[in-house]
C-alpha positions as a Markdown table, in Angstrom:
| # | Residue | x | y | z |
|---|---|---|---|---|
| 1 | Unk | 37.7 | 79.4 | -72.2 |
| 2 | Unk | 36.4 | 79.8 | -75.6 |
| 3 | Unk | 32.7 | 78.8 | -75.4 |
| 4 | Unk | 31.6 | 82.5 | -73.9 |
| 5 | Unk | 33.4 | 84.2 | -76.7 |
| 6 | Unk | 30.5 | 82.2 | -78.7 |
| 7 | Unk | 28.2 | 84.9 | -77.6 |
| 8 | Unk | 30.1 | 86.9 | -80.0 |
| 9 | Unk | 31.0 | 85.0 | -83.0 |
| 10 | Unk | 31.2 | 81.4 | -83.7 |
| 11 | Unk | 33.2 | 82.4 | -86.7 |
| 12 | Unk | 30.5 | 82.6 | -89.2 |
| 13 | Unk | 31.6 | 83.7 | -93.3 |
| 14 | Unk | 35.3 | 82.7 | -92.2 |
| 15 | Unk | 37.0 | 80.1 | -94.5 |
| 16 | Unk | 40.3 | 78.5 | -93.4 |
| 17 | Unk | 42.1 | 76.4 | -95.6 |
| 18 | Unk | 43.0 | 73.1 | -93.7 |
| 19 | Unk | 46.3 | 71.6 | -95.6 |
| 20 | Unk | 47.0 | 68.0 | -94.6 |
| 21 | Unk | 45.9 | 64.7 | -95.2 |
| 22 | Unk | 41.8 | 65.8 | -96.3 |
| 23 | Unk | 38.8 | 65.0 | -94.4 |
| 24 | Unk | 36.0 | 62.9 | -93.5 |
| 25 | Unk | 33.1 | 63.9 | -95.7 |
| 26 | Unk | 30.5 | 62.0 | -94.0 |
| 27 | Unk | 31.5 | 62.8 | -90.5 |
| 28 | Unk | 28.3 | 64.1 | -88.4 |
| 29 | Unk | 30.4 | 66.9 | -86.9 |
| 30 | Unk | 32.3 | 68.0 | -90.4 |
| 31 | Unk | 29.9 | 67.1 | -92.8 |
| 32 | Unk | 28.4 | 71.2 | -92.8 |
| 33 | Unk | 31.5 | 72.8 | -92.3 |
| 34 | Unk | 33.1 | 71.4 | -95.5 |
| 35 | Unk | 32.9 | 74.1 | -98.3 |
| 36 | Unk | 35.5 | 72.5 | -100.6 |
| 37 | Unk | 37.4 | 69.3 | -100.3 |
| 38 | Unk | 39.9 | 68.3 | -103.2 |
| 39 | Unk | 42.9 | 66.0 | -103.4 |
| 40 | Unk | 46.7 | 67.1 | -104.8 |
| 41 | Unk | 48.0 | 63.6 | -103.9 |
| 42 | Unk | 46.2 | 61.5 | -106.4 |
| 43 | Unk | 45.5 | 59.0 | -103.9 |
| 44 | Unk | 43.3 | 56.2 | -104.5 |
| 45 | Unk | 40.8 | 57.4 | -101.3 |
| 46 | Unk | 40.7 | 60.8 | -103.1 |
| 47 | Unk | 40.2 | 63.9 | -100.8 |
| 48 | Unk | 39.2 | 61.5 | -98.2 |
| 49 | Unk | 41.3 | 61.0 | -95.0 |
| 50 | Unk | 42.3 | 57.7 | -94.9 |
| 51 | Unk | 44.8 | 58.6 | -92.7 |
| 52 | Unk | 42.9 | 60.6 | -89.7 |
| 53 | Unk | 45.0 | 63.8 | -88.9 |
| 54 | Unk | 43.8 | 66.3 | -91.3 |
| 55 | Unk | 40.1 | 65.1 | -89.9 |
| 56 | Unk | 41.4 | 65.4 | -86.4 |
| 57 | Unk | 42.6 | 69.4 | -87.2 |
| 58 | Unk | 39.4 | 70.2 | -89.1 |
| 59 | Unk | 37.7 | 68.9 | -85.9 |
| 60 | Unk | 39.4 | 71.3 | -83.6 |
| 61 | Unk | 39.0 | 74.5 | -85.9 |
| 62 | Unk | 35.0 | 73.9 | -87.0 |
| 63 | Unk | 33.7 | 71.2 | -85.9 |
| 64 | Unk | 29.6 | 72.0 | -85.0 |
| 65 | Unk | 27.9 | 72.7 | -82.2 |
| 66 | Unk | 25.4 | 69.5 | -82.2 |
| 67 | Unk | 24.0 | 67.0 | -79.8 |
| 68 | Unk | 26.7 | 65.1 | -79.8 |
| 69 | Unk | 30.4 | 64.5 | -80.0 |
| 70 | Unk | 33.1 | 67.4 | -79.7 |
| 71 | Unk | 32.8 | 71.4 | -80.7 |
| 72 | Unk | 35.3 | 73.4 | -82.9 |
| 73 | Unk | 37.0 | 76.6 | -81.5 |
| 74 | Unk | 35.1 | 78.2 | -84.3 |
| 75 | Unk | 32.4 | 76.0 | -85.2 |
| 76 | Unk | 30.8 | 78.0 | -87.8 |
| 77 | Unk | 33.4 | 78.9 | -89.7 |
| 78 | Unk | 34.0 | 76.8 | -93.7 |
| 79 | Unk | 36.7 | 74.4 | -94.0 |
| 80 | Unk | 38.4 | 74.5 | -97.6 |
| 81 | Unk | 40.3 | 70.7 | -97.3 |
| 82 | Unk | 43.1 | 70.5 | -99.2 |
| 83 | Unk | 44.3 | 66.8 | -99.2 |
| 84 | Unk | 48.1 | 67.4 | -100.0 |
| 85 | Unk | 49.7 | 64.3 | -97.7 |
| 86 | Unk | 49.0 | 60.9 | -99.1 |
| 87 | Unk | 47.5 | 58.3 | -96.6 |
| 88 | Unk | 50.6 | 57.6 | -95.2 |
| 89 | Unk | 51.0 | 61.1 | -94.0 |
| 90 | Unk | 54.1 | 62.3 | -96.8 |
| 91 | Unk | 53.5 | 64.9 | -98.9 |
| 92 | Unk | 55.6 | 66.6 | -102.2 |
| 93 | Unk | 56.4 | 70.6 | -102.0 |
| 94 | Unk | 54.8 | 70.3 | -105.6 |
| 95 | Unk | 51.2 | 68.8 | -104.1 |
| 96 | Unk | 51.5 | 71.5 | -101.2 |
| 97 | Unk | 52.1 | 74.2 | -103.5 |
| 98 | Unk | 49.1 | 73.5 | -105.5 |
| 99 | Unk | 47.3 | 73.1 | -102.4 |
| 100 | Unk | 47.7 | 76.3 | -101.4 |
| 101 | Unk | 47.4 | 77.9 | -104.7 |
| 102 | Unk | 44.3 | 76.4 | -104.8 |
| 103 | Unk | 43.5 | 77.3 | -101.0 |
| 104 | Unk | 43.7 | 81.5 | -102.4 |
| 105 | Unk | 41.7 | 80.7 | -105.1 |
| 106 | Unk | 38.8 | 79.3 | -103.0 |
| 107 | Unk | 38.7 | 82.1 | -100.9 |
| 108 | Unk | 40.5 | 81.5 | -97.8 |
| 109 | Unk | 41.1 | 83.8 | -95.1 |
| 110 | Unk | 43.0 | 81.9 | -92.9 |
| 111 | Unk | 45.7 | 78.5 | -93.8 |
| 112 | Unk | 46.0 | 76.3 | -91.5 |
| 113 | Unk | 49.1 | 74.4 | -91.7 |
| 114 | Unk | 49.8 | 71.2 | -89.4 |
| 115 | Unk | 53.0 | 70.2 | -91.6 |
| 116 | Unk | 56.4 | 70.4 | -91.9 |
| 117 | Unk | 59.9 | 69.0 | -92.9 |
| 118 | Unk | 63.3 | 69.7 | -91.4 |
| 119 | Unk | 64.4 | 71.4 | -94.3 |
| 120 | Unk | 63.3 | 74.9 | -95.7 |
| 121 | Unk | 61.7 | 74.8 | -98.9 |
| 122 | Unk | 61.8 | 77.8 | -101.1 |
| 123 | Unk | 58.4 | 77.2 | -103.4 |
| 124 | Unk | 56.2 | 76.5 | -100.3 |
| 125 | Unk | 58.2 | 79.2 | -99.1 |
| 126 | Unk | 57.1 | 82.2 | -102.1 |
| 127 | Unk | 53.1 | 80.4 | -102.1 |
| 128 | Unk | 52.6 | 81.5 | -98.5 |
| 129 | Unk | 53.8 | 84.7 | -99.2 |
| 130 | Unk | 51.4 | 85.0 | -101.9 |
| 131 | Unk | 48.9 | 84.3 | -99.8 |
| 132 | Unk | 50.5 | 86.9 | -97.4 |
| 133 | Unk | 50.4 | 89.1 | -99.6 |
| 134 | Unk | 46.6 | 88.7 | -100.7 |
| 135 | Unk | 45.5 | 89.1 | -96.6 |
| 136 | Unk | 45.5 | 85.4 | -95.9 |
| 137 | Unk | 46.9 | 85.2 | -92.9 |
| 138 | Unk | 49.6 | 82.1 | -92.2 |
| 139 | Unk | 49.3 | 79.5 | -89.4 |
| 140 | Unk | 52.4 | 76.8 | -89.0 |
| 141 | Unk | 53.1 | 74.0 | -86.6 |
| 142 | Unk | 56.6 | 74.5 | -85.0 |
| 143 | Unk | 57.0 | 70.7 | -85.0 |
| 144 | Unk | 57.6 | 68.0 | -82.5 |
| 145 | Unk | 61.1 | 67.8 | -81.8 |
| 146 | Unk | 61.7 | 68.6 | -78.5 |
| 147 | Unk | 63.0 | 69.4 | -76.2 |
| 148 | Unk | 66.2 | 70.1 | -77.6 |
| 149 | Unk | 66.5 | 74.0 | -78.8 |
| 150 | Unk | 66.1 | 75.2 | -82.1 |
| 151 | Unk | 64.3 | 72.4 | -83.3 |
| 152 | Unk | 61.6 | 74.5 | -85.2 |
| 153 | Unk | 60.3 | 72.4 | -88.9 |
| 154 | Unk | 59.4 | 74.5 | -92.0 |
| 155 | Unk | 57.4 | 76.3 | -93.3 |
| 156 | Unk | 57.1 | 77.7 | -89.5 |
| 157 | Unk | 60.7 | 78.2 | -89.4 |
| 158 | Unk | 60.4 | 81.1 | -92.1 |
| 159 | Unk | 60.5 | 84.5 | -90.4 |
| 160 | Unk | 56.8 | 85.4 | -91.9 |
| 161 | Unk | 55.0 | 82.4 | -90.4 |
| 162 | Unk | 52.7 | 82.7 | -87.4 |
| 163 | Unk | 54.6 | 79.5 | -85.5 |
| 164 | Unk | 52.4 | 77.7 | -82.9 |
| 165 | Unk | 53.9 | 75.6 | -79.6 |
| 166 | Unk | 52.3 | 73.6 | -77.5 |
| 167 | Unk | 51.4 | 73.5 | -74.2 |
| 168 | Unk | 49.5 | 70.7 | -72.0 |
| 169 | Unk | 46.7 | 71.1 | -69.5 |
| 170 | Unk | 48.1 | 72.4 | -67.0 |
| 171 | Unk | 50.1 | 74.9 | -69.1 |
| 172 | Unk | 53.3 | 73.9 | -69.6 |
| 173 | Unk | 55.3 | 73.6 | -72.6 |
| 174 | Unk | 54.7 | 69.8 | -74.0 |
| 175 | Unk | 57.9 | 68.0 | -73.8 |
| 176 | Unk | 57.6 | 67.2 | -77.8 |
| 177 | Unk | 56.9 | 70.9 | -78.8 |
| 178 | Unk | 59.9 | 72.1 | -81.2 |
| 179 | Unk | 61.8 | 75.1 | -79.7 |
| 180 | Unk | 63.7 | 77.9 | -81.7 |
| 181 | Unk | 63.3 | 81.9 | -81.7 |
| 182 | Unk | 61.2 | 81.3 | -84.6 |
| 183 | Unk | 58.0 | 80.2 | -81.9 |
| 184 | Unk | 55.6 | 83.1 | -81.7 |
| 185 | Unk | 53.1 | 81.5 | -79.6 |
| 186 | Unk | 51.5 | 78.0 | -77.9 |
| 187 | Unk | 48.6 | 76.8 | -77.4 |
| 188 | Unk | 46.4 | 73.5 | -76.1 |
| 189 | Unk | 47.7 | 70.4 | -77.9 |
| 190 | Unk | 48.4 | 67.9 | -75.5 |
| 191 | Unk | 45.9 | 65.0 | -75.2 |
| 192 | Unk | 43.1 | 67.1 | -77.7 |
| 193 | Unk | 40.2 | 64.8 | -78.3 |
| 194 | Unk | 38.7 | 65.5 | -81.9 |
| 195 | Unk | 36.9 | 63.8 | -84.9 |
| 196 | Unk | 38.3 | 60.8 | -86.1 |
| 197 | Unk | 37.3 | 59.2 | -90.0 |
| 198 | Unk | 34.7 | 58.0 | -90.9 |
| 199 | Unk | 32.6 | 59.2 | -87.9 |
| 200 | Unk | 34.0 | 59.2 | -84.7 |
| 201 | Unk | 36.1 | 60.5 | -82.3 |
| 202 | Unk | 40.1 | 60.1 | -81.3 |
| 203 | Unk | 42.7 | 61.7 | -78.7 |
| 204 | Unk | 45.9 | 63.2 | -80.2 |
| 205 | Unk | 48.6 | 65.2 | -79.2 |
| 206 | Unk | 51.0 | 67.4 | -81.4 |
| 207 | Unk | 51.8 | 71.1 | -82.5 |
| 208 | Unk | 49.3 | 69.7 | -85.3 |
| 209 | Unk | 46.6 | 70.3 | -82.6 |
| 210 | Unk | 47.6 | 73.5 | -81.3 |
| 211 | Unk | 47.8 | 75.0 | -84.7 |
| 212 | Unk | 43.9 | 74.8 | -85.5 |
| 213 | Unk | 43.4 | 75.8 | -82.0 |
| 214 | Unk | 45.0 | 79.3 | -83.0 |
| 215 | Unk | 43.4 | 79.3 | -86.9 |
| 216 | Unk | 40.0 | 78.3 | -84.9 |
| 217 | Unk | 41.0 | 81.9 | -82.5 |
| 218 | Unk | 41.9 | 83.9 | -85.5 |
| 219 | Unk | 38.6 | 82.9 | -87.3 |
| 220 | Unk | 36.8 | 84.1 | -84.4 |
| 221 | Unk | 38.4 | 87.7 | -84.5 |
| 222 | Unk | 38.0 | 88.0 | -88.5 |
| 223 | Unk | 34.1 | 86.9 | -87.7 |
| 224 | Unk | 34.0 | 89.8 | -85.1 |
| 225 | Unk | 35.7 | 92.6 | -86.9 |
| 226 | Unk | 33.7 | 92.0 | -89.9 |
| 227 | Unk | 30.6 | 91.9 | -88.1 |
| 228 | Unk | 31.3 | 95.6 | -86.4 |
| 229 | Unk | 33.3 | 96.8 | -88.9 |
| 230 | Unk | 35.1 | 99.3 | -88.2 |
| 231 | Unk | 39.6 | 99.5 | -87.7 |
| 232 | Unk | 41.0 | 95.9 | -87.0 |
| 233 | Unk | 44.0 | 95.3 | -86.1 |
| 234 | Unk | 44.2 | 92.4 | -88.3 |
| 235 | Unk | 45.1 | 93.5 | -91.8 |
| 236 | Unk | 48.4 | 91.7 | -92.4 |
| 237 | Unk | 50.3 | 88.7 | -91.2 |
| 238 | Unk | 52.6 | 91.0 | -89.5 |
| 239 | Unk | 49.9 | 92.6 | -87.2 |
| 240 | Unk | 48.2 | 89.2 | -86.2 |
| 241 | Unk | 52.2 | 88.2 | -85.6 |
| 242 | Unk | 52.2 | 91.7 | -83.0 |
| 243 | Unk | 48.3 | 91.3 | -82.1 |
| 244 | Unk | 49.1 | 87.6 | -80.8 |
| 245 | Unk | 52.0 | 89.0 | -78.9 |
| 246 | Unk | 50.7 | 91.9 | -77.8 |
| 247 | Unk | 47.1 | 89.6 | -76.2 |
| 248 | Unk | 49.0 | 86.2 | -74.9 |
| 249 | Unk | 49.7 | 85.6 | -70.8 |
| 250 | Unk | 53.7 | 85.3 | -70.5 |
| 251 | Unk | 55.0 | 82.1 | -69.7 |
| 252 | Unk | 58.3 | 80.4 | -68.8 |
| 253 | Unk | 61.4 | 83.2 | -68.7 |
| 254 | Unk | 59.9 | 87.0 | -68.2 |
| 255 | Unk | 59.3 | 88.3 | -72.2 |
| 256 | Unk | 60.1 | 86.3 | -75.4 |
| 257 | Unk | 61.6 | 83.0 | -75.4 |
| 258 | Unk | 61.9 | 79.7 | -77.4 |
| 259 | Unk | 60.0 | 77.7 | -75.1 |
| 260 | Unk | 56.7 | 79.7 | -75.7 |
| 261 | Unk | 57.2 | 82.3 | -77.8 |
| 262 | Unk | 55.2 | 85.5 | -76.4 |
| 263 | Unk | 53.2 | 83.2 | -74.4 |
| 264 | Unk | 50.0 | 81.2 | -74.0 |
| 265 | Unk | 47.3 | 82.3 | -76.4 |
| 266 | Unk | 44.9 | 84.3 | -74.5 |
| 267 | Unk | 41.6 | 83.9 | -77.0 |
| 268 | Unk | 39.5 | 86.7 | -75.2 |
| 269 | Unk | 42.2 | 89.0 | -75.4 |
| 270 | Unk | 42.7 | 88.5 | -78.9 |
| 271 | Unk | 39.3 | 89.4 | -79.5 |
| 272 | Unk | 38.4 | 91.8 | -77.5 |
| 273 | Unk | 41.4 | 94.0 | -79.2 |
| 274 | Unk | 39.5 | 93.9 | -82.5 |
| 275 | Unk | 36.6 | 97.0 | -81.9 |
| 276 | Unk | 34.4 | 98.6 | -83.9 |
């Protein structure tokens, strides 16, 4: 479970760039989270979500520990909310490009990328390995094209991508989640109960919901290693790609596999390998 790993971190000074359909500004749960909201799609709501999902994935990555409705995996990390699908949910490689562009230059340490399209596409393709390249480190929904094999959407179907499955409650690969060799790991997405525009609550399923389920994990371990200091073994993509590997529980055939990857996230693994 994630709330004893609170007694560590809650994922305080970490910043994840949330790239999807914006957010709800007033929402009691989001409202102090939001660092940055801006719009790409020139839509008429602006970097509100009309639309709900990008609200819904904020929700599960930072969403705050209050009175009342549902807590984030890392609820106090920032959100940077970059609004790059319209209100209909469609987005241009051209708006997600300038999303992320502008995702680096606000700062973020983690994207978190709920998104995708059956086709690779080469200039989303070279900005996330910008922000490779500048330690941002890469999260991508495989898709929900299942069951059939290799079934894995882009950007997560590019080699350098931290692709996340999904798995239901009682741990077993959701019959939507895409499969492919590209899947490094799944986690929770099945019937995920999060914020909902303008303030309330909804129940969703997707790899859209596991996704900030792992950025909300990885905020948690950057929170940790920067407040010990010390080696991490979180400096590049590639070693949160081997770190995630090396920490999640094997599931379906013994080793890799494109049902689930390495396996089932295993949070207090993950953070427990980060010392001082």
């Amino acid at each position: 479970g994630i709330p004893p790993l609170w007694k560590e971190t809650e994922g305080e000074g970490i910043k994840v760039g949330v790239l999807d359909t914006g957010i709800a500004l007033e929402h009691p749960d989001l409202q102090p989270a939001i660092l940055k909201a801006r719009d790409f799609t020139r839509s008429p709501s602006a970097a509100y979500d009309a639309q709900g999902h990008g609200t819904h994935v904020s929700g599960i990555i930072a969403a705050r520990r209050n009175a009342h409705g549902i807590v984030g995996v890392a609820p106090q990390s920032k959100i940077i909310a970059a609004k790059v699908l319209n209100d209909e949910g469609a987005g241009t490689s051209q708006d997600i490009v300038a999303g992320i562009q502008w995702a680096i230059e606000s700062g973020a340490d983690i994207l978190s990328m709920s998104l995708g399209s059956p086709e690779p596409d080469e200039e989303i393709h070279q900005a996330l390995l910008l922000a490779i390249s500048k330690g941002i480190f890469v999260i991508t929904a495989a898709g929900n094209e299942g069951p059939d094999l290799d079934t894995v959407g882009y950007p997560a179907g590019f080699p350098e991508m931290v692709a996340v499955g999904s798995i239901d409650r009682r741990k077993r690969l959701s019959q939507f989640s895409s499969r492919g060799r590209q899947v490094d790991v799944v986690a929770p997405g099945d019937e995920i109960t999060s914020c909902y525009p303008p303030r309330s609550y909804a129940t969703l399923s997707g790899t859209s919901m596991a996704t900030p389920f792992i950025s909300g994990v990885v905020a948690l371990a950057l929170a940790k290693h920067r407040k010990i200091g010390g080696k991490t073994p979180l400096r590049t993509q590639q070693d949160l790609i081997e770190h995630l590997c090396r920490t999640s529980a094997d599931a379906g055939p013994a080793g890799f596999d494109p049902l689930y990857g390495c396996g089932i996230v295993n949070p207090a693994k993950l953070i427990q390998g980060v010392k001082s």
